[in-house]
C-alpha positions as CSV (number, residue, x, y, z in Angstrom):
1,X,0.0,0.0,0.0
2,X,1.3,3.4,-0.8
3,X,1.7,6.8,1.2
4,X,-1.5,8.5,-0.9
5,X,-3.3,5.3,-0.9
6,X,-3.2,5.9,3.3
7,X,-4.0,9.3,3.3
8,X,-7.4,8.8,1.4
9,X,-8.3,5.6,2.9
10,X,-7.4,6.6,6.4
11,X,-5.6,3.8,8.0
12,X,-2.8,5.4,8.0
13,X,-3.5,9.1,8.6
14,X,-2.2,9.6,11.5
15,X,1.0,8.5,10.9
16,X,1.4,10.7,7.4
17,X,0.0,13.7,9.6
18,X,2.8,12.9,12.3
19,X,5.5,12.5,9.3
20,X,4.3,15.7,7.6
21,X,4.3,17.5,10.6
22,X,7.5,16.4,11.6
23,X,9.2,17.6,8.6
24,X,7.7,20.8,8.7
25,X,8.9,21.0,12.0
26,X,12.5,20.5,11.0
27,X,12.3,22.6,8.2
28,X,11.1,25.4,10.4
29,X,14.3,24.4,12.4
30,X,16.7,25.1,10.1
31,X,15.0,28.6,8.8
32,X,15.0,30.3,12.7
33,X,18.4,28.7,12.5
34,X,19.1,30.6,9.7
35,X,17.9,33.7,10.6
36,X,19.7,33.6,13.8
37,X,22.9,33.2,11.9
38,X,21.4,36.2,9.8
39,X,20.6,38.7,12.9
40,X,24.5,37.6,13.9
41,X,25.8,38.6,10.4
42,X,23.5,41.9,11.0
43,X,25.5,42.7,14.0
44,X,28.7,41.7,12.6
45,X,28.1,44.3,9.8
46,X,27.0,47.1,12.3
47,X,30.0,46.6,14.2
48,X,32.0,47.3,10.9
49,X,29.9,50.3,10.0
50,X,30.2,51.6,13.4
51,X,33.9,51.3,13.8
52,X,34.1,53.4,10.5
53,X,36.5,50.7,8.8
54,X,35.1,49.9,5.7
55,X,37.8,47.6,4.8
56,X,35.4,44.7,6.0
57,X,32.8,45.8,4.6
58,X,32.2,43.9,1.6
59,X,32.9,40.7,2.8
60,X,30.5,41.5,5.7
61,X,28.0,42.2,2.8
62,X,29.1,39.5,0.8
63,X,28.1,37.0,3.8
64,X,24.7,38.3,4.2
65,X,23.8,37.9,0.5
66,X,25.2,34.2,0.7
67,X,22.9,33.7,4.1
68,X,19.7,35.1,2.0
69,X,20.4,32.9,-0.8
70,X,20.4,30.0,1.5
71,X,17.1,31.4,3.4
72,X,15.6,31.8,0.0
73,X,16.4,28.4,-0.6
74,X,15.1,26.9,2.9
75,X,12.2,28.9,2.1
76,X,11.0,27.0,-0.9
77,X,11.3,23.5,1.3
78,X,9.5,25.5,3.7
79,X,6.2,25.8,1.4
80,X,6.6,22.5,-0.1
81,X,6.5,21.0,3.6
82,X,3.7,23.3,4.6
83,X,1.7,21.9,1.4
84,X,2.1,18.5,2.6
85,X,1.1,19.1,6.6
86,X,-2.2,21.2,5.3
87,X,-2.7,17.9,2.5
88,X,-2.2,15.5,5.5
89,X,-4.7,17.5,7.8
90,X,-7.4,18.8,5.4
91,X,-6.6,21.8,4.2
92,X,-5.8,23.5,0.9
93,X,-2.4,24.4,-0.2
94,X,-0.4,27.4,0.7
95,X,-1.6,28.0,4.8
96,X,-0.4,30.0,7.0
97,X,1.7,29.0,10.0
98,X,-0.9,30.1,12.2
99,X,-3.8,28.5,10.0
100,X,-2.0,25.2,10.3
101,X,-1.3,25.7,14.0
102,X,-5.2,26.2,14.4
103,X,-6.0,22.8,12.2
104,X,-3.0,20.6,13.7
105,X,-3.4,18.5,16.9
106,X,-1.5,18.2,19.5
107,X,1.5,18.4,20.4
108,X,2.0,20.1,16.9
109,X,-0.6,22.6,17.6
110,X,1.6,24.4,20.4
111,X,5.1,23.5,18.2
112,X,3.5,25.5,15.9
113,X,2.4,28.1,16.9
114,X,5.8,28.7,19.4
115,X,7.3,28.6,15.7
116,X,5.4,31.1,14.6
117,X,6.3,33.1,17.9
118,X,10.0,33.2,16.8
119,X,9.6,34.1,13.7
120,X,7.1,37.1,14.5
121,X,10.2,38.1,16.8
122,X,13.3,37.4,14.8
123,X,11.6,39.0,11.8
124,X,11.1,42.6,14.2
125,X,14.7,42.1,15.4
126,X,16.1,41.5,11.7
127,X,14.2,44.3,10.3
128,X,15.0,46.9,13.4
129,X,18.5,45.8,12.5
130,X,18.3,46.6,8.8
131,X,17.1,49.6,9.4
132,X,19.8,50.7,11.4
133,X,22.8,49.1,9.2
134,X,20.5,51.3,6.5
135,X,20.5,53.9,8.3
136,X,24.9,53.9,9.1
137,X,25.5,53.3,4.9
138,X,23.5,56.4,4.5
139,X,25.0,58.3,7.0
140,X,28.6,57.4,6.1
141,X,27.5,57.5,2.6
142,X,26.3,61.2,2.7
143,X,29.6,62.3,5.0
144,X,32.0,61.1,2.7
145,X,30.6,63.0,-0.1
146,X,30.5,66.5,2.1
147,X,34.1,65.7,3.1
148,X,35.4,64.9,-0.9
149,X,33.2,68.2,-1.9
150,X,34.4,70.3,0.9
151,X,38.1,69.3,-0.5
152,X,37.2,71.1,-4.0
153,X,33.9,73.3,-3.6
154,X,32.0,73.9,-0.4
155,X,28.7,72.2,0.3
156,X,25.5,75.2,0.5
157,X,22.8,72.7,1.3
158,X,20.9,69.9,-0.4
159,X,18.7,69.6,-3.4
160,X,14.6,68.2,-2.8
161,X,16.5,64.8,-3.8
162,X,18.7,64.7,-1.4
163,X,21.9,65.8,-3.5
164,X,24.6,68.3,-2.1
165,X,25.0,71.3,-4.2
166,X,28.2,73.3,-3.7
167,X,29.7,76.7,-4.7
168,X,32.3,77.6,-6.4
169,X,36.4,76.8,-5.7
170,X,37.9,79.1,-3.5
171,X,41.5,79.1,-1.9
172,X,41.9,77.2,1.1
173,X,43.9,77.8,3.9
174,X,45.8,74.1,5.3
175,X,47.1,74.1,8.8
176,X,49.7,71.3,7.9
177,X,51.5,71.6,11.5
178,X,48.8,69.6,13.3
């Protein structure tokens, strides 16, 4: 007898429901594991940024692109393993974690959802992060363009976009003695 022909007869439900489940479970795993190593990488760069050495920089950025590939990646097992635990209890494709938190039974039902939990706080953490990291690149960004104009025209103020706009050359007085 086959895995399907279990599902639709029944006899063996419960145990595709508890394999189904079980793989999603380790799937889900592996992606808080992932964004764990992702909030780390976060850090890593914002220590860079912060420290104002941007000789780290690009491999910093470089390891965080490699760490959403994988996530990406993970992500796609994710849904496929979600498809098969809504299939195995009932429901159609593509659920939410919390839908399939609602439907599962226990244990899975409170696995589930505390799943969900870390992801709702990993994701707020992750994104807070970003923002800041954002935030430093822009800041360094926009200081290192007032300190290479201020070397050949003098910033005035800033454009509706954003942009520096700078007055003429004038001679400049360097005190080289410091």
């Amino acid at each position: 007898m086959t895995r399907t022909d279990d599902i639709i007869t029944g006899t063996g439900r419960v145990d595709a429901t508890m394999e189904a489940m079980e793989r999603l479970s380790l799937v889900l795993w592996r992606e808080r594991e992932l964004l764990d190593e992702l909030h780390y990488k976060l850090e890593v760069e914002q220590l860079v940024l912060a420290s104002g050495r941007s000789r780290w920089l690009a491999a910093a950025a470089r390891d965080i692109d490699a760490l959403l590939a994988t996530i990406r990646q993970t992500d796609v097992l994710r849904a496929v393993a979600s498809d098969e635990a809504a299939a195995a209890t009932g429901m159609s494709s593509n659920p939410s974690l919390a839908a399939l938190a609602e439907a599962a039974d226990e244990p899975w039902s409170t696995i589930l959802a505390e799943h969900r939990a870390a992801f709702v706080a990993a994701t707020a953490e992750i994104s807070a992060l970003a923002d800041s990291n954002r935030h430093l690149i822009s800041a360094g960004y926009r200081s290192a363009r007032e300190t290479l104009l201020s070397m050949g025209e003098s910033t005035d103020g800033y454009t509706a976009e954003g942009a520096a706009t700078a007055e003429p050359l004038r001679n400049r007085l360097v005190d080289r003695s410091l």
